[in-house]
Z-matrix of the N, CA and C atoms (Angstrom, degrees):
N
C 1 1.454
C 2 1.532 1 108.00
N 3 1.457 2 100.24 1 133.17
C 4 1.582 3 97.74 2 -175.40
C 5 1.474 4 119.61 3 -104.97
N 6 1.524 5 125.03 4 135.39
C 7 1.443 6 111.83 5 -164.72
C 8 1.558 7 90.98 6 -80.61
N 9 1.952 8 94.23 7 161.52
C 10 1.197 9 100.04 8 -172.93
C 11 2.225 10 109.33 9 -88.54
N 12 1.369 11 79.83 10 -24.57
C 13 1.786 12 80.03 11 177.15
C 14 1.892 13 121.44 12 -75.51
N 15 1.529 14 95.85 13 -38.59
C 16 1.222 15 90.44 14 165.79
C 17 1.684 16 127.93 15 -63.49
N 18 1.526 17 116.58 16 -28.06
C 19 1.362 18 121.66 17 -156.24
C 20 1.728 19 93.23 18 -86.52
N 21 1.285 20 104.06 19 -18.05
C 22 1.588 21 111.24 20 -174.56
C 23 1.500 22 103.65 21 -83.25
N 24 1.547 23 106.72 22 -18.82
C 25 2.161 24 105.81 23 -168.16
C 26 1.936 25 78.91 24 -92.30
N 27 0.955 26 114.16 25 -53.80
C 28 1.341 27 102.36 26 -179.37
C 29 1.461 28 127.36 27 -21.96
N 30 1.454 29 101.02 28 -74.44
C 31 1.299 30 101.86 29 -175.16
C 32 1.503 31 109.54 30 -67.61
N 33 1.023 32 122.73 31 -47.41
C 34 1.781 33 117.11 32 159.45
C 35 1.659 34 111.21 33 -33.44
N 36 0.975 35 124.74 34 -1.50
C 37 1.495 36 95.77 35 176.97
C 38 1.627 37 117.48 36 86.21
N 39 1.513 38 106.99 37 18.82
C 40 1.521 39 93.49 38 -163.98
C 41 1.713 40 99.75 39 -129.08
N 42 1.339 41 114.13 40 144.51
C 43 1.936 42 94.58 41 171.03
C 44 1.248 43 120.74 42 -66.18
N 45 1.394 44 125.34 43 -179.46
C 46 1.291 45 115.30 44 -149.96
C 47 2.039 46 71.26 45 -118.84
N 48 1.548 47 140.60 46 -33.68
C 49 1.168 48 99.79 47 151.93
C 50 1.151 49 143.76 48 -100.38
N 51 1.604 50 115.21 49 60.65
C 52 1.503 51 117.16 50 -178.24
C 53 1.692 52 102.17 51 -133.26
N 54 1.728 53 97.76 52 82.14
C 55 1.641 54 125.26 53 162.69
C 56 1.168 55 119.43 54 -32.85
N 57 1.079 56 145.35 55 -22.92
C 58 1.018 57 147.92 56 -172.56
C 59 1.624 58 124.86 57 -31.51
N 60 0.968 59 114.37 58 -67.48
C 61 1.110 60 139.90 59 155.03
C 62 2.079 61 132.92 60 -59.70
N 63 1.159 62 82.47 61 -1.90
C 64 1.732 63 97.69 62 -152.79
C 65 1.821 64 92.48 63 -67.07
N 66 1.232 65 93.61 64 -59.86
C 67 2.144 66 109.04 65 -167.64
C 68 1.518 67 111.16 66 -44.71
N 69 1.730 68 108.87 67 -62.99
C 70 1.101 69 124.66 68 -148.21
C 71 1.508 70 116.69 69 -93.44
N 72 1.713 71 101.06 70 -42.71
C 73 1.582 72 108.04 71 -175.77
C 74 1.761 73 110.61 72 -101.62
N 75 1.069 74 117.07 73 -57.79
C 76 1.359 75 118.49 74 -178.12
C 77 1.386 76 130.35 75 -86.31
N 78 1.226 77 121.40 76 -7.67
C 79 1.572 78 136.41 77 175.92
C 80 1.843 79 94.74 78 -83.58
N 81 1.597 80 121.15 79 -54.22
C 82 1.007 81 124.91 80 159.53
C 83 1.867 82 132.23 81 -34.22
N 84 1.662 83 86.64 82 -66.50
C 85 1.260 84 80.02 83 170.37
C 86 1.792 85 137.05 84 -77.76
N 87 1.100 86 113.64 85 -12.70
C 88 1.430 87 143.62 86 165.57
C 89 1.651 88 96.47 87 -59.51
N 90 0.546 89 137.80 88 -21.58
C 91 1.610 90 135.69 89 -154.10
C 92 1.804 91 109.02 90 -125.04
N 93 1.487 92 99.70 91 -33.07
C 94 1.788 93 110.08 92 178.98
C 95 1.768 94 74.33 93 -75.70
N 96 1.044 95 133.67 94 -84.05
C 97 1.768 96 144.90 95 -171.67
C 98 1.500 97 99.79 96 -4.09
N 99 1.723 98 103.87 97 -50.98
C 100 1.441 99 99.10 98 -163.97
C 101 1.748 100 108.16 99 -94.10
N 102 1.062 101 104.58 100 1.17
C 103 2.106 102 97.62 101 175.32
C 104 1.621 103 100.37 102 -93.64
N 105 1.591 104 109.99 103 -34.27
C 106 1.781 105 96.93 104 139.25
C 107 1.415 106 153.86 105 -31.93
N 108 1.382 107 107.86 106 -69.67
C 109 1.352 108 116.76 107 131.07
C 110 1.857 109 138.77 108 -5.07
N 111 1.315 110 82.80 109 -60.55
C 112 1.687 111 94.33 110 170.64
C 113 1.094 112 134.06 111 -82.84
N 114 1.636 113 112.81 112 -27.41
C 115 1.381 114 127.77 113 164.88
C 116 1.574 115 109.52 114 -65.02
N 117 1.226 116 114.66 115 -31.45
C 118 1.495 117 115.70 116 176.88
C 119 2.163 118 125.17 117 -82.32
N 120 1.615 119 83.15 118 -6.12
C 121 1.151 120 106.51 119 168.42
C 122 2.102 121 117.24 120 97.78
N 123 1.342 122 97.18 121 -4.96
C 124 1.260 123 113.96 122 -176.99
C 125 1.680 124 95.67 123 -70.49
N 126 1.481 125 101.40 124 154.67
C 127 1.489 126 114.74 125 162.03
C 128 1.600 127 110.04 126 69.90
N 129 1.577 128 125.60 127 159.92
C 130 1.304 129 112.17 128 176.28
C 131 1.529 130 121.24 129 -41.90
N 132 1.284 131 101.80 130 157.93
C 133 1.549 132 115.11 131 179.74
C 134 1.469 133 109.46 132 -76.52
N 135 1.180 134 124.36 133 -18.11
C 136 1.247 135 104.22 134 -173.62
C 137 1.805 136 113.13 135 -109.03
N 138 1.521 137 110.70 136 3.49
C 139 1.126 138 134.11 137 159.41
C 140 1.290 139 114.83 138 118.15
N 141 1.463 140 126.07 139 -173.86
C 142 1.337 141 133.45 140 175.21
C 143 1.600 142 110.23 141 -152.35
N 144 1.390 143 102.57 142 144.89
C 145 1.824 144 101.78 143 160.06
C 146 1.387 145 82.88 144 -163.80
N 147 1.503 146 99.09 145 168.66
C 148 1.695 147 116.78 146 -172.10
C 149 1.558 148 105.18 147 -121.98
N 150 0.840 149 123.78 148 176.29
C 151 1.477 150 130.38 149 -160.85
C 152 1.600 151 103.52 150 -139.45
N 153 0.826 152 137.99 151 -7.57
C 154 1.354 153 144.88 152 -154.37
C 155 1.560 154 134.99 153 156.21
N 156 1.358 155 151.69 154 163.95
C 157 1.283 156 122.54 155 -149.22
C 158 1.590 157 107.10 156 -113.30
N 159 1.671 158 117.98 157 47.47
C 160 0.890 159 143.74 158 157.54
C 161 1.607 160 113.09 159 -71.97
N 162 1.472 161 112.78 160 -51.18
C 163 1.758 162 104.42 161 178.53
C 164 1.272 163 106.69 162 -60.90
N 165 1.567 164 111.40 163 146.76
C 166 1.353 165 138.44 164 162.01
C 167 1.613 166 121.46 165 -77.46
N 168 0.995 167 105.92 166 117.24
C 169 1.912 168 92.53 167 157.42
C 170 1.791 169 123.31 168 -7.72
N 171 2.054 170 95.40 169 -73.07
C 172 1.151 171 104.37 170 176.72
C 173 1.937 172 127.55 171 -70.22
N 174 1.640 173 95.76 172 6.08
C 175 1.888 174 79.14 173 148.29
C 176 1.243 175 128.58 174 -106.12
N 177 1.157 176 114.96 175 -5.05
C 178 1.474 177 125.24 176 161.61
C 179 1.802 178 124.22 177 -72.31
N 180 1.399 179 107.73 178 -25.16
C 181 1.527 180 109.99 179 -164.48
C 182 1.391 181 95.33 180 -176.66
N 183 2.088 182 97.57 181 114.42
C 184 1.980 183 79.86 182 171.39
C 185 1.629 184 96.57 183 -122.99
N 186 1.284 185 129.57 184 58.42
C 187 1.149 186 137.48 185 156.20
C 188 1.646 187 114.98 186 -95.85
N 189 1.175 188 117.75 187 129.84
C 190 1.911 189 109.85 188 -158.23
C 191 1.112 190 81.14 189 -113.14
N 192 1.655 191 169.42 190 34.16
C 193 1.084 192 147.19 191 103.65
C 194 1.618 193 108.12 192 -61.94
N 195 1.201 194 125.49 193 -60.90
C 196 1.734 195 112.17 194 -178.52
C 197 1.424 196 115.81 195 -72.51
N 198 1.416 197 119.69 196 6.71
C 199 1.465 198 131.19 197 164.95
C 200 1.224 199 94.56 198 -77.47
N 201 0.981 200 147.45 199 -82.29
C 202 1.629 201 133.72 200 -142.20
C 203 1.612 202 101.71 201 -66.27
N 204 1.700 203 134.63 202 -39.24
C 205 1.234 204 122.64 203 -159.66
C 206 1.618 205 98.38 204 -79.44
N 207 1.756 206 125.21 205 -27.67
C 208 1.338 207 125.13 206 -166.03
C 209 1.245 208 98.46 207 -75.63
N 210 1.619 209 131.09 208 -13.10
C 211 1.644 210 119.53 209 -165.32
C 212 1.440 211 87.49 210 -96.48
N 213 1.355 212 146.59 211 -60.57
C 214 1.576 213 129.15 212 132.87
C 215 1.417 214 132.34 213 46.84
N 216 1.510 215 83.66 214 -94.79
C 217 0.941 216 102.19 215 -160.51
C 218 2.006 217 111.54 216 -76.45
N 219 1.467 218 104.27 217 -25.96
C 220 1.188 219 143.20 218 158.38
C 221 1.488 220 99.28 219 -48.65
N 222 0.920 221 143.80 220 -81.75
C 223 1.481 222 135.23 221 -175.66
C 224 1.178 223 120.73 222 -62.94
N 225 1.604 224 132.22 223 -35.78
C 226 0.648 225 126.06 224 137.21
C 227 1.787 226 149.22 225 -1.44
N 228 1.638 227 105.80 226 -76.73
C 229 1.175 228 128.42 227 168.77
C 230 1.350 229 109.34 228 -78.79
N 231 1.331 230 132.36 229 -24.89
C 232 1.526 231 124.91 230 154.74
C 233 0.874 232 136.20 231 -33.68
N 234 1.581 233 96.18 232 -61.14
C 235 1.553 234 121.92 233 169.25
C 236 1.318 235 125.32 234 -49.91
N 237 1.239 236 105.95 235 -52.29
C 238 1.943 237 111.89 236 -175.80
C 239 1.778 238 85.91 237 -73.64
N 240 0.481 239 142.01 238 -43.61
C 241 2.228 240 133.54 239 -179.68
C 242 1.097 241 106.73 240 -65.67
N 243 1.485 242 124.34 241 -24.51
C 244 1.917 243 105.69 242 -162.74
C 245 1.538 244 103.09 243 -120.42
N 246 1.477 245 104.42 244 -40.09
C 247 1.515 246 110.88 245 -177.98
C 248 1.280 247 114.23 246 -137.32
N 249 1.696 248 131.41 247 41.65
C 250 1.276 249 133.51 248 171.33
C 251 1.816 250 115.14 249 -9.84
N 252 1.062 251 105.52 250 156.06
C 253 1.819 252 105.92 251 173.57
C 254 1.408 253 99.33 252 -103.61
N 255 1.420 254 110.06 253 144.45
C 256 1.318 255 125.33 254 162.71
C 257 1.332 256 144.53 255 -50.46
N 258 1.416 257 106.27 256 -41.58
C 259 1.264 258 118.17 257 167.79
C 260 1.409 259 117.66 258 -94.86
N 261 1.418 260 116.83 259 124.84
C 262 1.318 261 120.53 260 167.98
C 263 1.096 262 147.79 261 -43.29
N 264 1.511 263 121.02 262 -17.91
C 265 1.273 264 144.54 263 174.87
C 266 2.159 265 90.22 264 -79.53
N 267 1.344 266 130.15 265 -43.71
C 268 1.368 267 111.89 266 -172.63
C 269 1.235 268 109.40 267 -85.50
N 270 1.704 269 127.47 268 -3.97
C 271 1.519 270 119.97 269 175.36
C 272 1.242 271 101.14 270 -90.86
N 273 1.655 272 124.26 271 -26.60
C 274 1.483 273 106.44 272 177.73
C 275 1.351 274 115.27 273 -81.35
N 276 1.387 275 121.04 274 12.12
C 277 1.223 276 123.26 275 -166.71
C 278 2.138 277 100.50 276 -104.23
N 279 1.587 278 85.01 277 -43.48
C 280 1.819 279 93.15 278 174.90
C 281 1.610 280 118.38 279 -64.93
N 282 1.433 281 96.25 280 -21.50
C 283 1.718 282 112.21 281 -167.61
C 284 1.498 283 91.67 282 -79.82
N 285 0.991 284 140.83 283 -22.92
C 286 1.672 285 144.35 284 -138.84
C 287 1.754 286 78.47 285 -102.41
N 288 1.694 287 103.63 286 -87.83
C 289 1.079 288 128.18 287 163.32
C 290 1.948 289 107.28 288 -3.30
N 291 1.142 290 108.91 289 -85.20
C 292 1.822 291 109.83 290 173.88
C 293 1.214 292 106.36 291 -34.05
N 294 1.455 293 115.27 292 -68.85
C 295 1.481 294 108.77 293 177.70
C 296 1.448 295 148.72 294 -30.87
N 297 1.211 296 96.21 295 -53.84
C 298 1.299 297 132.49 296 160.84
C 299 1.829 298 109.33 297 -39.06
N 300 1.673 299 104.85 298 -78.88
C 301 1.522 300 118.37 299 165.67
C 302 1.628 301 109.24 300 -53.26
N 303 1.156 302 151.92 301 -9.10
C 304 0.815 303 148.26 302 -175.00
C 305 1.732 304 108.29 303 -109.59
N 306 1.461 305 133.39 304 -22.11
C 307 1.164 306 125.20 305 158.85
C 308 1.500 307 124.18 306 -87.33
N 309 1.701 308 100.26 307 -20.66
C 310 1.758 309 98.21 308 163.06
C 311 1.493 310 115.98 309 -71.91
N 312 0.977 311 122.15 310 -40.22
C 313 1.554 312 131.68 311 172.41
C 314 1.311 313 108.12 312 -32.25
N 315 1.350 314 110.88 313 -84.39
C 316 1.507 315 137.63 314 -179.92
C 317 2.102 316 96.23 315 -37.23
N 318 1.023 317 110.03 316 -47.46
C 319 1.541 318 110.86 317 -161.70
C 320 1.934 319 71.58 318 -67.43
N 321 1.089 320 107.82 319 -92.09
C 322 1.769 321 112.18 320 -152.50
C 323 1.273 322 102.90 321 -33.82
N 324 1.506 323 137.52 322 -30.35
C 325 1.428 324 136.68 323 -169.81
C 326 1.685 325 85.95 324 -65.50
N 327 1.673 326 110.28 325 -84.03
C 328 1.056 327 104.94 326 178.09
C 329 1.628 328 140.86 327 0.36
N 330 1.777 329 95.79 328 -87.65
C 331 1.580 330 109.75 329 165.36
C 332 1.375 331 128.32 330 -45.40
N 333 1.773 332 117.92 331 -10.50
C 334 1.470 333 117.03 332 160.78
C 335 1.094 334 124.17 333 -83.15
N 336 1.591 335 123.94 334 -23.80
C 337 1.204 336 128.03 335 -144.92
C 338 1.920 337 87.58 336 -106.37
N 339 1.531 338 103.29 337 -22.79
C 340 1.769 339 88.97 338 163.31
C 341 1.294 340 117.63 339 -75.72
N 342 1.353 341 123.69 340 -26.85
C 343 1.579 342 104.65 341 -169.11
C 344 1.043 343 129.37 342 -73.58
């Protein structure tokens, strides 16, 4: 089981023991990501955030096709909150990118909630 805060410092570039960051910036922003999430219909209905890098992926979401695009999409939106890119040409490129993950989402949320 993979934690969701560590797998998020990962791909950021960060060790998984160097806290630093853990309380204030990325536990935070990890957590605005996920009331996102919910508005889009992903993840329990009544919401999720983690507290520490004890939560798993799989208590948030145990569908392994919308697992791989939410971890994604998850770094993603990390990224533009914690360490935006400089050049404008790679935020319009991450902004595209969100978008993108954010209308497949919505479709698969969707298409479950009919069947």
């Amino acid at each position: 089981m993979e934690s969701i805060l560590n797998s998020t410092k990962k791909k950021l570039g960060i060790a998984e023991d160097y806290t630093h960051f853990d309380e204030g910036d990325l536990i935070d922003h990890i957590n605005s990501v996920f009331m996102d999430l919910t508005l889009l219909g992903i993840g329990p209905a009544e919401g999720f955030i983690i507290e520490d890098g004890y939560a798993n992926w799989e208590d948030f979401i145990s569908n392994p096709i919308q697992l791989q695009a939410v971890k994604s999409y998850m770094f993603l939106r990390v990224k533009l909150l914690f360490d935006p890119p400089q050049q404008s040409s790679v935020l319009t490129a991450y902004q595209e990118q969100i978008k993108a993950h954010e209308w497949r989402l919505n479709v698969v949320a969707e298409s479950i909630k009919s069947e």
